[in-house]
Kinemage of the C-alpha trace (Angstrom):
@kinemage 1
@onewidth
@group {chain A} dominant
@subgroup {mainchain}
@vectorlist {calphas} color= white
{ca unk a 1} P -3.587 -2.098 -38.003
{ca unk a 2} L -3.843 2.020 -37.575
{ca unk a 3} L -5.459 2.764 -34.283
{ca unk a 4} L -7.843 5.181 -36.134
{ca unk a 5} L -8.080 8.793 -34.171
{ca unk a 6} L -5.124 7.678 -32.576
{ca unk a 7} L -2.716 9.987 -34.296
{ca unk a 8} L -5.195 12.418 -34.850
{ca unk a 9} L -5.785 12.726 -31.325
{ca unk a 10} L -1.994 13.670 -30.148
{ca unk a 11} L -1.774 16.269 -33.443
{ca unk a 12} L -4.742 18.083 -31.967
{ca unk a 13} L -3.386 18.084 -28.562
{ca unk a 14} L -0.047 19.529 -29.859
{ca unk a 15} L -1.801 21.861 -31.422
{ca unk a 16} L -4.011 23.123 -28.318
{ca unk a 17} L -0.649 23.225 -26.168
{ca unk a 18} L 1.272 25.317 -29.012
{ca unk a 19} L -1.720 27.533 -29.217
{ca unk a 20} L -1.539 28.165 -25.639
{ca unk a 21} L 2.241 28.576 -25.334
{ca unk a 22} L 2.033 30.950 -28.151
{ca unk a 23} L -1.169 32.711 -27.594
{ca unk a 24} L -3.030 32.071 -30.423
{ca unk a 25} L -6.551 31.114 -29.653
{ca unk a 26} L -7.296 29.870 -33.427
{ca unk a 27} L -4.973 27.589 -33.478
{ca unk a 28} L -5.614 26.651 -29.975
{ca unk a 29} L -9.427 26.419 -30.580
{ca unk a 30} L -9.001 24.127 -34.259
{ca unk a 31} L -6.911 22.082 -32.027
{ca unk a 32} L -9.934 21.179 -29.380
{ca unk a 33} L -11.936 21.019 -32.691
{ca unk a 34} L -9.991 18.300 -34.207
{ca unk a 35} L -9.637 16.854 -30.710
{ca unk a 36} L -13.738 15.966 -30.658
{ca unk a 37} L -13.378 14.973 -34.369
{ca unk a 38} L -10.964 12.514 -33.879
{ca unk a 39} L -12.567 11.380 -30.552
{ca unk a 40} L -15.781 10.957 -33.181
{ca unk a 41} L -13.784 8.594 -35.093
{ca unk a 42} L -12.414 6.473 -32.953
{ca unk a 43} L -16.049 5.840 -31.369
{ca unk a 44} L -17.328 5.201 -35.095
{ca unk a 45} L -14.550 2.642 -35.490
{ca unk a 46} L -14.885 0.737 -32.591
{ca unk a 47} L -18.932 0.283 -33.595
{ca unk a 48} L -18.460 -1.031 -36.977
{ca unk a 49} L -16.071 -3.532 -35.611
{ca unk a 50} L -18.465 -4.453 -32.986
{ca unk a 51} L -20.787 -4.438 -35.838
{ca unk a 52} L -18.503 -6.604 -38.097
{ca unk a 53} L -18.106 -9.236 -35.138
{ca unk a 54} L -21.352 -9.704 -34.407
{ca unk a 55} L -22.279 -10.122 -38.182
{ca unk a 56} L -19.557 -12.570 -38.126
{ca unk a 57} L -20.809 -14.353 -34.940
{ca unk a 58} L -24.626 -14.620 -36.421
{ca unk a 59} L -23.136 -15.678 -39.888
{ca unk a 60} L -21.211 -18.662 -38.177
{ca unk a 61} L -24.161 -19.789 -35.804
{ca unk a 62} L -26.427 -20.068 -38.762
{ca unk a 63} L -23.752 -22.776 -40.562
C-alpha cells in the first residue's frame, strides 16, 4: 500500500532545503507549495478510508 503524500511530502521538502542552500526562492517557494498539496492529499486519503470503513461497518450491521 503507497502511503499517499508520503513521497510527495519529502520531494517538496528537498526541494525547499535546495532552494535555500542555493538561493533560489522559486524553487524554494514551489517546494512549500507542493508541501501543502501533498499535506492536502494525505488528509483526503485518510477520509475516504474512514469513509470506506464506516460504509463497510453499516453494510455488515444491516446483514
Amino acid at each position: 500500500m503507497r502511503r499517499y503524500g508520503a513521497l510527495d511530502k519529502a520531494k517538496a521538502r528537498c526541494k525547499v532545503i535546495v532552494g535555500k542552500a542555493t538561493g533560489h526562492e522559486r524553487l524554494e517557494a514551489e517546494g512549500r507549495t507542493d508541501e501543502v498539496k501533498a499535506r492536502i492529499r494525505q488528509k483526503a486519503t485518510s477520509l475516504r478510508r474512514r469513509a470506506e470503513g464506516i460504509k463497510d461497518s453499516l453494510r455488515h450491521d444491516r446483514s
